[in-house]
N, C-alpha and C positions, 0 to 999 in steps of 0.2 A: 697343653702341648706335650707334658710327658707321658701324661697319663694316654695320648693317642699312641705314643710311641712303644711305650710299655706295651701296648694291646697290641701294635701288631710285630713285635718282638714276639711275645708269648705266642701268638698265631702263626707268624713265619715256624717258631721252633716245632707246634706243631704239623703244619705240613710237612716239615723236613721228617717229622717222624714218619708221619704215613708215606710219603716217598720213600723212606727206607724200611719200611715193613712192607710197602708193597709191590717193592722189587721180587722180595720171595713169591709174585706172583709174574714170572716171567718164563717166556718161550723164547724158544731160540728162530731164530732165520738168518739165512748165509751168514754165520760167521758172526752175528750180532745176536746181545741178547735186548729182546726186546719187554719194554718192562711200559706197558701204558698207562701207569697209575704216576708216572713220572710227569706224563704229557696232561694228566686231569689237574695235577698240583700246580704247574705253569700256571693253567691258564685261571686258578683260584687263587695265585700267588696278584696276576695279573688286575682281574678284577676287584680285589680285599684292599691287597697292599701294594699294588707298583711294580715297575721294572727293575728296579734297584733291589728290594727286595727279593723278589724274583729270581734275580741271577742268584743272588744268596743264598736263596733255599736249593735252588737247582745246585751250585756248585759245593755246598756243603752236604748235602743227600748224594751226591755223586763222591763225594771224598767219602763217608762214611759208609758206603754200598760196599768200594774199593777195598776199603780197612779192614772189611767184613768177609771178602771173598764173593761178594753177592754181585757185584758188577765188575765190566772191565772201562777200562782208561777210556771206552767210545762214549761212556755215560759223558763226560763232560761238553766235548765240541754239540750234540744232539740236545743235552738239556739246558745247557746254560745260553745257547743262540736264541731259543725256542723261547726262553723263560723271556728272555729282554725283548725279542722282535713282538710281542704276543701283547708284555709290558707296557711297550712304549704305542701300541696302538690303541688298547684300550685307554691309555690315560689321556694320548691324543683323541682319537673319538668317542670314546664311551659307548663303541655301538661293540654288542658280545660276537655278534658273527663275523664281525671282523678279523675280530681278537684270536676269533677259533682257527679263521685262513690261517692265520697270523703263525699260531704256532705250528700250526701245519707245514707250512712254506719256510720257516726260520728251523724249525729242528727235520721235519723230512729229507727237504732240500738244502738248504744253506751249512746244519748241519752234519748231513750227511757228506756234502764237498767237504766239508772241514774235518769231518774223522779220516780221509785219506794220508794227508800230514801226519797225523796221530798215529797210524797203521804203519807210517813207514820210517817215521823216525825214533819211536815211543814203544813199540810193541812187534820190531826188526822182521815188521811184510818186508818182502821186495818189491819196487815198484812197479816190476814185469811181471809179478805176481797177481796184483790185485788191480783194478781199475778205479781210476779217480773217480766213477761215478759210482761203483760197488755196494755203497752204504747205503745210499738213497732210499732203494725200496724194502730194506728194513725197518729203516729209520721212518719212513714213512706210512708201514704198517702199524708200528708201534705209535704212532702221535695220533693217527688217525682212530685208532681203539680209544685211547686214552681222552681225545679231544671230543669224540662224540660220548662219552662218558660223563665228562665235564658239563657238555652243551646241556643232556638229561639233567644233570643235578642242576646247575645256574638257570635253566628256565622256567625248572618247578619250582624253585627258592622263588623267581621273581612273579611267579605266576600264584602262589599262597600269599605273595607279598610278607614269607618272612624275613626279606630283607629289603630294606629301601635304596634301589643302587638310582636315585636320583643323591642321594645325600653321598657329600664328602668325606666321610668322619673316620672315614679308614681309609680310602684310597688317595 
């Protein structure tokens, strides 16, 4: 048992790196920066280690983006929704193209609603300024980069069979 946990301790801490090293590989769109190396880490966070995880690495790679100057305060409602709805579906079905909607639909959408609160209480928009749905199709340029990024790597991994995602031994 701890030695599962250890491992994916050390694995969470590593995605959280590459999430925050691969912020530096970010575009802007209206007003959002868009960073879809955040959205590939979800949903590896997703299928390795869990929902719970997940949020972890998403909310700690978004605090450390922040501290760095490399992202703003829209990283967390976008990755940390994204990280759990993505989570919680691959742990409930174990099927990967769910997981991929998944995070599509929970950081494009779900967080995209959710960075309008962020914009207007957190980072002083007005809220005749900016529209509640505003963030959406940034948000969901960036997941959608990110998630088909993911899809490439997770189905070549299971398609070499260098990973056995029939086994529990991390997720």
């Amino acid at each position: 048992m701890k030695r599962t946990n250890t491992k994916k301790l050390a694995l969470a801490g590593v995605l959280c790196a590459v999430a925050v090293v691969g912020s530096l590989f970010s575009f802007p769109v209206l007003g959002s920066k868009c960073a879809p190396v955040q959205h590939m880490v979800n949903v590896f966070c997703a299928v390795f280690l869990g929902p719970f995880y997940g949020v972890g690495v998403a909310f700690t790679a978004s605090l450390i983006r922040n501290i760095l100057g490399l992202g703003s305060l829209m990283a967390f409602p976008g990755s940390m929704v994204g990280a759990l709805l993505c989570g919680i579906t691959y742990h409930k079905t174990k099927n990967i193209p769910f997981t991929l909607i998944a995070e599509v639909i929970g950081t494009g959408i779900l967080g995209g609603l959710l960075a309008y609160p962020v914009a207007i209480f957190f980072m002083g928009q007005s809220a005749g300024a900016v529209a509640f749905y505003a963030y959406i199709l940034p948000f969901l340029i960036s997941t959608v980069g990110g998630t088909v990024i993911s899809a490439v790597i997770i189905f070549a991994l299971k398609k070499s069979k260098a990973i056995n995602f029939n086994s529990d031994e991390m997720a």
